[in-house]
Every structure is written in C-alpha cells, then in structure tokens.
N, C-alpha and C positions, 0 to 999 in steps of 0.2 A: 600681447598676442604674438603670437610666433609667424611669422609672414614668410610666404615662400612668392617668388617673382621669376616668374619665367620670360626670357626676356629684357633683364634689368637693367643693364646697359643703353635701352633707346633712349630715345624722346620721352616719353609717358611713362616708360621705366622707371628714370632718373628725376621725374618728379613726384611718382607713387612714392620712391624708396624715401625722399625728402617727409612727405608726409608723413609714409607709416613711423618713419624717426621721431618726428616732431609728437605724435600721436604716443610714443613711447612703447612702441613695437619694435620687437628683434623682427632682423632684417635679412634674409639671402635669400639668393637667386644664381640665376645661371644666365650663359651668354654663349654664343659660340668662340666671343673672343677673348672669355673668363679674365676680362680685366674693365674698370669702369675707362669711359673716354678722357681726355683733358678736361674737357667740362664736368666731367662728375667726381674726379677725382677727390674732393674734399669727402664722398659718402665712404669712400674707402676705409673713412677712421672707425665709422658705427656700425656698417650694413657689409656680409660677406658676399664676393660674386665666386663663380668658380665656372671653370670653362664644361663645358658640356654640349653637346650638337643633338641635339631632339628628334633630328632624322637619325643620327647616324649611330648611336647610342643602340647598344643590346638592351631588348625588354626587361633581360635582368638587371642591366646597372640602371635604369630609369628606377627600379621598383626598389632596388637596397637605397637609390639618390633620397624617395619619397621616406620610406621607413627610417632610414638615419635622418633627415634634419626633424620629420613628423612633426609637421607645418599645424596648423593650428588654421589658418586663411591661403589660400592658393590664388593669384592673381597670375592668370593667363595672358600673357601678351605680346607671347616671340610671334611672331607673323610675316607675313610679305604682306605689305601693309601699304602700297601706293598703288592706287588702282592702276596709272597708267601703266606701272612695269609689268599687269599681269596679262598687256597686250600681249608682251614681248613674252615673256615666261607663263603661257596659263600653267603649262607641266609642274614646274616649280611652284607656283603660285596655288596649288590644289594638292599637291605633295606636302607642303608646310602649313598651310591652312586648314585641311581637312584631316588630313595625316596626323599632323605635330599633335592639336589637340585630342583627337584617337590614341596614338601613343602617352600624353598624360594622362586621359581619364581611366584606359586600361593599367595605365601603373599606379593611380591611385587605388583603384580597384584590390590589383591583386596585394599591394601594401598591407591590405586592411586594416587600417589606423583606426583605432578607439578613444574616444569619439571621432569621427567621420570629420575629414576636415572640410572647409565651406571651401567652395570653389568658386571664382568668379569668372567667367568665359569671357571675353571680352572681345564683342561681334565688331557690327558695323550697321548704321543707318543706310547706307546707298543700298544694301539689300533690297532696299522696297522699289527701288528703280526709279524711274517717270513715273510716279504715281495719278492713279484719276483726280479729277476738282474735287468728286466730295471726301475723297481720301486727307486734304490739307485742311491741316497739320496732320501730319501723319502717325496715326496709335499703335498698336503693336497688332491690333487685329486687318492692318491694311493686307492686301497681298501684298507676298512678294514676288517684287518681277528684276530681278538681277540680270544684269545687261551684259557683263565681264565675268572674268574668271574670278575677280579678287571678288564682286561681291556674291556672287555666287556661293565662292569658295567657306564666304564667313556666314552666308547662310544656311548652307549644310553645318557648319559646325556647330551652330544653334540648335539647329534640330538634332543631334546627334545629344549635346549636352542635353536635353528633353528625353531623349532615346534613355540616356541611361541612368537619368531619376530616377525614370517611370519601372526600368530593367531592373537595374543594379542597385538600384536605393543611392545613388550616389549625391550627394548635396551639395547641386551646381545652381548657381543664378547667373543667366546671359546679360548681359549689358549690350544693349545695341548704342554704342555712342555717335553723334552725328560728326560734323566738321568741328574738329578744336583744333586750336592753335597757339603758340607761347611761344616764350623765351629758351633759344638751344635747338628750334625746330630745325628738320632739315630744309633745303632748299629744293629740294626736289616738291613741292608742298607749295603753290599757289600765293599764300599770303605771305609766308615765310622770304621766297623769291623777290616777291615785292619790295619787303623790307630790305632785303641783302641788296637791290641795283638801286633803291632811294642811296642808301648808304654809298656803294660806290658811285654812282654821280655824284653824290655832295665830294666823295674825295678824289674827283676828277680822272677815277679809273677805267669810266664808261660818259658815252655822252647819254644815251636814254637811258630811259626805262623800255624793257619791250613786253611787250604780254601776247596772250593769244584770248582766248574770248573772256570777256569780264562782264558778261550782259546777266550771268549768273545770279541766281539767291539761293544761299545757301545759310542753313543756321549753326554760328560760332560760339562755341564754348570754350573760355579760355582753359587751357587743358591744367591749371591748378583746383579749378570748379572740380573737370572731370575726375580726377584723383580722389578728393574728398567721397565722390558717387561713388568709387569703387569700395573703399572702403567702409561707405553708410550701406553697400549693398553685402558684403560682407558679414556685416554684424546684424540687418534686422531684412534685406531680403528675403523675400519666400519662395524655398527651394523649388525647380521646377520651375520658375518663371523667368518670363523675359521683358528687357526694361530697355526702352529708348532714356537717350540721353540727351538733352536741349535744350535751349534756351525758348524756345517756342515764337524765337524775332528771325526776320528773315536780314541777313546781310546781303546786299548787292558789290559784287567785286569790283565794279566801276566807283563805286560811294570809300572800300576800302581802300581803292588806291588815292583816291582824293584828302582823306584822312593822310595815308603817309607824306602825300604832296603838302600837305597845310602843313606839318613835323618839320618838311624840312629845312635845310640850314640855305638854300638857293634853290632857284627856278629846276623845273625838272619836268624833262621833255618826254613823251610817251610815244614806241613806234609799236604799231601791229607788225608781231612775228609768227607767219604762218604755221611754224612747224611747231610754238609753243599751241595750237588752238586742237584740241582731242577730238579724235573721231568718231565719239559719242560722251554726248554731254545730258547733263538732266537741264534742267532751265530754273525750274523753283522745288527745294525740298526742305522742309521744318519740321520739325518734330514736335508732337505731343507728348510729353515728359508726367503728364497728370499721374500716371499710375508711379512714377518712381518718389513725385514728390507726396503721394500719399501714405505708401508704404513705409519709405524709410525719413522723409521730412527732408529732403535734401533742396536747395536751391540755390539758384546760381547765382554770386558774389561780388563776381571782377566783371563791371563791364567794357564792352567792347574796346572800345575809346582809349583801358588806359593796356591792355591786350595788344592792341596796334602799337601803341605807345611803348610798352616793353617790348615788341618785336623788333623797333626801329634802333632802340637803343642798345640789342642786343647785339644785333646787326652792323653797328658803327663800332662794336668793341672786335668783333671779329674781323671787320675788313682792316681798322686800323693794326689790329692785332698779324695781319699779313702784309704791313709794310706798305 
C-alpha cells in the first residue's frame, strides 16, 4: 500500500511510519522540518519525508504534492496536538487543526485520484469533555462538550471529515484516539514528564519529582496499539465514520507514578508544583472502543505496565544521553 503521513516526523508519526514499514508499505510524508529527528533517523533508509508547511503551502502545490505521490492510504496527523498550548495559542491552535485538515481534504478533492484514496483523520477523545455518569465509557454517540481550543479544534475537523463524505464522496474515517503514550514521547505530555524526572533523579540531576494534579483517570493506550488502529482503520473502516480509540481501563496518574517509583534504581521524592496543575481538567474519561473492535477487529496488545516500563527506559537513555 502506498502511505502518505502528514505529519511524520512526530511522536505517532514516527511510530505509524515504523509500522506501515514493517506492514511492507511504501512510505512518505511531510513535516515542516522535512527531515526525520535523531530518534527517527534509521526510517530515513525505507520511508521518504520532504519538507512542506500545510498552512503555508499554495492550494496548488498541496494538490500537484497529492497527485504526484497518489497515496493509496492518507494518515492525518500534523496537528497542534497539546491541549495545554492551545491555552496559549487557540489562534494557531484552530488555524492548524481546522485549517490544516480543510486544506488536505480540499487538495485531496481537487487531485481527483482514481481510486479515491482512504483517508484517516486522526481527532481526539477530550472532544467529549467532562462527560455525564451515564456517558462512561464514553461511545461516539456521547455529546460533545470541548472545553479548549485543541479539543474543540479536533472536533470540528471531525465533522468536517463527515461534511465531505457525505458532500464530496471523499473516503475519510476519524479516529478519535484517547490518551496514548510510548517510547520518544514528548515531555510536554504528563506521563512522559514523569518518566524523564524518575530518570533524572536516579541520575542525581534533580532531587524530586514534581507534578501538578495526578488525582486523574484517564485511559492509556500505548501508542504502538494506536498505530496498528490506524492502519486496521484504513484497510476495513467504514467510510463516513468515526471511531474512539481505547483501552476501555481507566489509569489513575497517582497509580502511574507509583509504577515509575517501584522502576526505579533509588528512593524518589514527589513535590506538588503549582504551575504544573491545568486550569481545567476532566477527572475521569475512558473510552468505549466496541464499535472500532467490531468493525475492523483491532485490540489492544501492550499493556500498561510494560508502556510505563518502555517510557522509563527511554527516558534514562536520553537523560544519560545528555551527560
């Protein structure tokens, strides 16, 4: 299959592109910094990146970018993609969110590739908000009640991909994925963070750990699970729909950090840090994933436990790795 990644250079990027590889899919995509990072540079031997800016790009080079590589699969996933920056930036944060995927589905569109190639929009679970009790686990028929710009932003683009099924005949399936996390994450990212100051305390470059609220449950997927859902959504999704992503177990971030604490190589001290704690937070969100594992058979693999476990060790090669 011919795979196009927008986006490929992230997090999720860099382990989709790993996938579709191993899967024995050709491989390109775009970045704004048309180069894979240190950590991904071994995909550099299989998989093409090439620089390209999604906002900033003429409607015509988007639509000659689509008709020359004429992708076979589309994986959506340049984004502004940390809720909390989209305090800081809603502008930017609804400009790239709602925008960026507008600008690909319109250059899909006018490309007009034969056969249509499958699109995978690739949302977000916070869309649904603080959802009500009889809401949890939360199905795709929950409302949505977006609290921020970022989920907001990914829940307009949901309905947009709907918009132009139904319009344009265009063959998109959304992915709403909830909280995942892995190896290479940023630290901007909750659990990630965790792992990175277990790390540096073991190597005495910090005395705590510090966090801001951890009373949370949220449900984790490790994002090698999510990858595989992207691509089963791909090949047997039904166009026109949209799919939660989850494990359907609720993690509590007090329980993840004690996990990392039990990992570590010595004692490890925990301080509340005001400024880490958000000024709106959900309390408990889990997903109902019933409708993705009946359509395409997908389920989740890696659990938790050894997810933390890769974080931590990722974590102690990068901090060692700076000395």
């Amino acid at each position: 299959m011919r795979a196009f990644v927008t986006g490929i250079s992230g997090f999720v990027g860099g382990h989709l592109t790993e996938h579709l590889l191993e899967k024995g899919d050709q491989v390109v995509g775009f970045s704004t910094s048309g180069a894979f990072s240190e950590d991904l540079v071994h995909l550099g031997r299989s998989a093409r990146v090439e620089r390209f800016d999604l906002m900033a790009a003429r409607p015509a080079e988007f639509v000659d970018l689509i008709a020359d590589k004429a992708p076979q699969a589309i994986y959506h996933l340049a984004a502004q993609s940390n809720p909390r920056a989209s305090f800081d930036d809603p502008r930017g944060t609804w400009a790239l969110n709602l925008g960026g995927t507008l600008n690909l589905l319109l250059a899909v569109k006018a490309a007009g590739l034969q056969p249509k190639p499958r699109i995978v929009v690739v949302g977000s679970g916070v869309c649904y908000g603080d959802p009500p009790p009889e809401c949890i686990p939360v199905s795709e028929s929950c409302p949505l009640r977006p609290n921020n710009a970022y989920s907001a932003s990914k829940a307009a683009a949901d309905l947009l991909g709907v918009q132009m099924h139904l319009s344009d005949g265009l063959d998109v399936v959304m992915a709403r994925p909830f909280n995942h996390a892995g190896p290479r994450q940023s630290s901007r990212y909750v659990l990630a963070t965790l792992a990175e100051q277990v790390a540096e305390v073991e190597a005495g470059l910090k005395e705590a750990v510090e966090v801001g609220n951890l009373d949370v449950v949220r449900d984790y997927t490790d994002v090698r699970d999510v990858v595989r859902a992207y691509r089963l959504l791909a090949e047997r999704g039904r166009a026109g729909e949209i799919y939660n992503l989850g494990t359907g177990k609720g993690l509590k971030l007090t329980d993840a950090l004690e996990t990392f604490r039990s990992l570590a190589t010595r004692p490890i001290e925990v301080r509340v840090d005001p400024a880490r704690v958000r000024p709106i937070d959900l309390p408990y969100l889990v997903a109902d994933a019933f409708k993705l594992r009946r359509d395409v058979g997908w389920e989740p693999l890696i659990p938790i436990e050894q997810t933390l476990a890769d974080m931590l060790a990722d974590a102690r090669r990068r901090v060692a790795a700076r000395g």
